[in-house]
N, C-alpha and C positions, 0 to 999 in steps of 0.2 A: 477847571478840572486839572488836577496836575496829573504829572506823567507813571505816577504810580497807580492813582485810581485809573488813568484811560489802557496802561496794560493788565491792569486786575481785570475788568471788565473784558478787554478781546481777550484773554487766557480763558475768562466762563465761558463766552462764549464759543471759543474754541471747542471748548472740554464738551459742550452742551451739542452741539449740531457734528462737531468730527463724526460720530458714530453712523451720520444718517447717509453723509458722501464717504464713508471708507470702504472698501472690497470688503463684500457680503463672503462668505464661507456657508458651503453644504455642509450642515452638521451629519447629515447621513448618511457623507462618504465613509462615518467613521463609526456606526453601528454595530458593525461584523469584527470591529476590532477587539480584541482581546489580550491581555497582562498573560503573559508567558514567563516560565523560572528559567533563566537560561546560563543559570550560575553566575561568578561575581562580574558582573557588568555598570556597576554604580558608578558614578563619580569617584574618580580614584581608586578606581578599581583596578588598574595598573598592575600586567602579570609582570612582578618581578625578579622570580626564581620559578621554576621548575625542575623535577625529577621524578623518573618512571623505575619501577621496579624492573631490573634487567628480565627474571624470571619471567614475569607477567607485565608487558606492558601494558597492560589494559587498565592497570593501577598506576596512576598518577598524584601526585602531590603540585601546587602551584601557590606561590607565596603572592600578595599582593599588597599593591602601595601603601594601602589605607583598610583592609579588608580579608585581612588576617590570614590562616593557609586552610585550600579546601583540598578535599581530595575525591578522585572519581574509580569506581570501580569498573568503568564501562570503555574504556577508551578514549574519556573525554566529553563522553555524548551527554551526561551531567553531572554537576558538581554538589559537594555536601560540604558547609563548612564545620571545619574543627577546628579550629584557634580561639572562638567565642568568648570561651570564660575567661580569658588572657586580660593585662591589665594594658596592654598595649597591642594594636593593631595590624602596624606596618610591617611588612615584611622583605629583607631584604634576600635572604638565600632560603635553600630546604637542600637539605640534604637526607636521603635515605642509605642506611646501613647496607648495603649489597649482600652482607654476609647473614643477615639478620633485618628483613625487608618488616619488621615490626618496630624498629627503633629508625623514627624518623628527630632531625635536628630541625631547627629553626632560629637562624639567627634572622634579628628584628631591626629596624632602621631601614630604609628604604635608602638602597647605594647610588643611586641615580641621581645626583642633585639637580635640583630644577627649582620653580618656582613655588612648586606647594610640595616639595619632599615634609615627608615626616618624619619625627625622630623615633628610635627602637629606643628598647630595656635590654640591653642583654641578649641571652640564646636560652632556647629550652628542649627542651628532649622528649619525647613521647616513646614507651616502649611498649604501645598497643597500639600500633597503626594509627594513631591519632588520636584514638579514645582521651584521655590525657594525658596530659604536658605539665614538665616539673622545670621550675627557673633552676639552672644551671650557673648562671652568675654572668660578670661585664656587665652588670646593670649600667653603669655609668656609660658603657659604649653607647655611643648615639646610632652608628649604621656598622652592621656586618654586612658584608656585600658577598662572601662567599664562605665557607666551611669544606674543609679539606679533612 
């Protein structure tokens, strides 16, 4: 027998009895568990910018890594996202108009370089509190990290 078939064979039988001496799990500890919306918490879901409307903190914008900008009308307590229909997802800053809390910015690229940074399009602008968003241009820019 050579040494490929005698490790073919202890690898079956590994695969074949592992299951019978491995740590058994209570599957009913996990019954009562349930899937909650707890806004963007995904992989990469990295809050990369935020801004609150001075008048109304209660109204929040927050850009994320991979996961486009959501906004909450509650304090935070849950988020909705509005960046969706966008052709790109990362988001590097959000800026809201102080003077005019309905024109919110969004520059894209996630500024935080690391190992899975994503690259942006450009910046866009929404002048209905997020409803939608018009590309504004810097397509070419890969990260906006802030808006001034």
């Amino acid at each position: 027998m050579n040494h490929f078939k005698y490790y073919s064979f202890l690898c079956c039988l590994f695969i074949l009895f592992a299951p019978i001496y491995g740590q058994q799990i209570d599957l009913s500890l996990f019954d009562e568990l349930q899937p909650r919306n707890i806004g963007p918490a995904g992989m990469s879901g990295r809050v990369t910018a935020i801004d609150a409307v001075n008048a109304d903190p209660n109204i929040i914008y927050i850009g994320t890594a991979a996961g486009g900008v959501w906004k909450s009308t509650n304090g935070g307590l849950s988020f909705t996202p509005t960046f969706d229909e966008q052709k790109v997802s990362s988001i590097g800053a959000v800026a809201i108009n102080q003077q005019n809390p309905q024109e919110i910015w969004a520059g894209t690229g996630e500024g935080n370089p690391r190992n899975s940074v994503s690259s942006g399009y450009g910046i866009y602008r929404s002048i209905d509190g997020g409803r939608t968003w018009t590309f504004m241009g810097l397509g070419e820019t890969r990260n906006i990290h802030r808006i001034i």
